[in-house]
N, C-alpha and C positions, 0 to 999 in steps of 0.2 A: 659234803652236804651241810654240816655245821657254821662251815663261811657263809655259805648260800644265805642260809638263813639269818644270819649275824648284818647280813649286807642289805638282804629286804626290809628286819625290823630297823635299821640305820637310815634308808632312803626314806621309808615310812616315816620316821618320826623329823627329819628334817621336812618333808614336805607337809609333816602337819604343822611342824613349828610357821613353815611359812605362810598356810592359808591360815593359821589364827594371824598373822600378824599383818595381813594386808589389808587385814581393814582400819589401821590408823594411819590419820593426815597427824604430821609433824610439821613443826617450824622451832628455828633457834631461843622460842618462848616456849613452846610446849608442845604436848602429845593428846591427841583425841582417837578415842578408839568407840563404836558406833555399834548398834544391835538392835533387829527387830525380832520377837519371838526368839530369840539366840540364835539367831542366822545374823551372822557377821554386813555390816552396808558394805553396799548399797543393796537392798533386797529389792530382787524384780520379780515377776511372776505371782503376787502373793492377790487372791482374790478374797476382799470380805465382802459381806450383807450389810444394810444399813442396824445400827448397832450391835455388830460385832465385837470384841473387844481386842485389842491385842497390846502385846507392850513394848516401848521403844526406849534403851537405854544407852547412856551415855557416860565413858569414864576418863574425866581427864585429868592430867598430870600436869605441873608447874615446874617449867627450868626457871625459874623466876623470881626474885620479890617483888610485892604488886595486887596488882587487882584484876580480876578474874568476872567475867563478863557469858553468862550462859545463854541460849535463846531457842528455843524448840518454834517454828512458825512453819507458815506453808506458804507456796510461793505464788499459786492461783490467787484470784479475784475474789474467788466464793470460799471462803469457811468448809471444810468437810468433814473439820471432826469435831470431837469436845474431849476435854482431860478427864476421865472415871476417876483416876488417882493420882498424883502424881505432885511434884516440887513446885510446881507454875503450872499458869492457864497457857494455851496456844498463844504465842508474842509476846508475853510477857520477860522479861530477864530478872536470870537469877545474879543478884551481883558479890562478889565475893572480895570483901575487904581485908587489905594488913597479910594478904598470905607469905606463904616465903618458898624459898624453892624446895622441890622433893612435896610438895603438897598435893595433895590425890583423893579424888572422889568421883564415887557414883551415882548419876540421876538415872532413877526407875519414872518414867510414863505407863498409864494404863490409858488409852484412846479407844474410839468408838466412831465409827463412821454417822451423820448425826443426819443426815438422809437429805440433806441441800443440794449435794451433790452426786449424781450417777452413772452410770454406764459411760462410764469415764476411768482413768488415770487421778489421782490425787495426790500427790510428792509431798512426804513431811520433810523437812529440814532440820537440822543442825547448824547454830554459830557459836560460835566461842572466842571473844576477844579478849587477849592479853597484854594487858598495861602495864611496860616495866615504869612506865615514864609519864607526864601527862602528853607530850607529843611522840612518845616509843611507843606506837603499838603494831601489834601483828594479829591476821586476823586467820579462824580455820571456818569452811563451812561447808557443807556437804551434802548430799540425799541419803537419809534413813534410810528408805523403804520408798516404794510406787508403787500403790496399792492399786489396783481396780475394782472400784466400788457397784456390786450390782444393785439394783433397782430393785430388790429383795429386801424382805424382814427378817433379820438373825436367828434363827433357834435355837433354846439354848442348848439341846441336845450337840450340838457339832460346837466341842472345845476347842478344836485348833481351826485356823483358819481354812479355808480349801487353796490348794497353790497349784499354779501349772505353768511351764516355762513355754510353751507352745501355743493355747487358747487362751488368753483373757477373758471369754464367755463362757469358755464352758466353766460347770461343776460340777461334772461326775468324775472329776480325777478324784482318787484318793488322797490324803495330808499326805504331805512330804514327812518320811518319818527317818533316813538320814542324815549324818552330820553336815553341814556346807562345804562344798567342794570337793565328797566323798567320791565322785564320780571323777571328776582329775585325777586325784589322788589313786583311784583305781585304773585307770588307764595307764598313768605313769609306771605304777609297782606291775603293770603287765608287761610293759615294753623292757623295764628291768628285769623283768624273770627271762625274758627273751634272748635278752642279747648275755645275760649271765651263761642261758642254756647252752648257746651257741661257742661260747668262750670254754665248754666242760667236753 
């Protein structure tokens, strides 16, 4: 019984190790790892109000000497959000001079749906270019989060967002209150307790 259990906290913790690490895009310049509300990118299913607030972070690492190139935009026509807090405005680049390799940092965003855009999908993005060279460069980019923005006014009573992987309209799901990928993760350690049983 002692293996049993030695082998499900084993599978468990490799298959966490691997849903934390699959939300970073690499290249032979560097590593980007991506977050909205701490659900690992690309986050789907996430529904806000127009000014809701939520936050989108980003942590990247330098194989490199060089300069370092950040970029939070959206990829629509229309503007949907505004920065509450955060390192830069939407489009704007953060640029990062004289770095060296092993260099690592994190940007915290606080955004807010600013009511331009609704009853729609709205895609935040991520870029990040690495310049070993003035003609070396490599580039990472990616989707944060895809939000659905309703046609609503935010209250502030409702802290977390409302999320649903199934309706983009509705809002009477409850906040996802889970870690990301916890439902993999539990189907996997079921089919491992199965076929363990089945081996005893």
């Amino acid at each position: 019984m002692n293996k049993n259990i030695v082998k499900i906290v084993l599978i468990a913790s490799i298959l966490l190790i691997f849903i934390s690490n699959c939300t970073a895009a690499e290249n032979e310049f560097g590593i980007v790892h991506a977050w909205s509300n701490d659900e690992p990118a690309t986050v789907e299913g996430m529904i806000l109000k127009i000014n809701e607030p939520f936050t989108v972070k980003a942590t990247i690492e330098s194989k490199i000497d060089g300069k370092i190139a950040v970029q939070l935009y959206e990829p629509g026509v229309t503007n949907a959000y505004e920065v509450v807090e955060g390192p830069s405005e939407i489009d704007e680049y953060i640029k990062n001079l004289n770095i060296e390799s092993g260099w690592k940092t994190t940007y915290v965003w606080k955004l807010k749906p600013n009511g331009d855009w609704t009853n729609g999908n709205a895609p935040i993005n991520l870029f990040v270019q690495f310049n070993k060279a003035h003609d070396d460069v490599r580039m990472i980019q990616f989707t944060i989060a895809n939000p659905h923005i309703l046609d609503e006014q935010y209250s502030s009573f409702n802290i977390i967002p409302t999320r649903t992987a199934s309706d983009p309209s509705s809002t009477d799901q409850p906040p996802s209150q889970g870690s990301p990928g916890f439902g993999a993760m539990g189907a996997l350690l079921g089919i491992a307790l199965v076929v363990m049983a089945r081996r005893n």
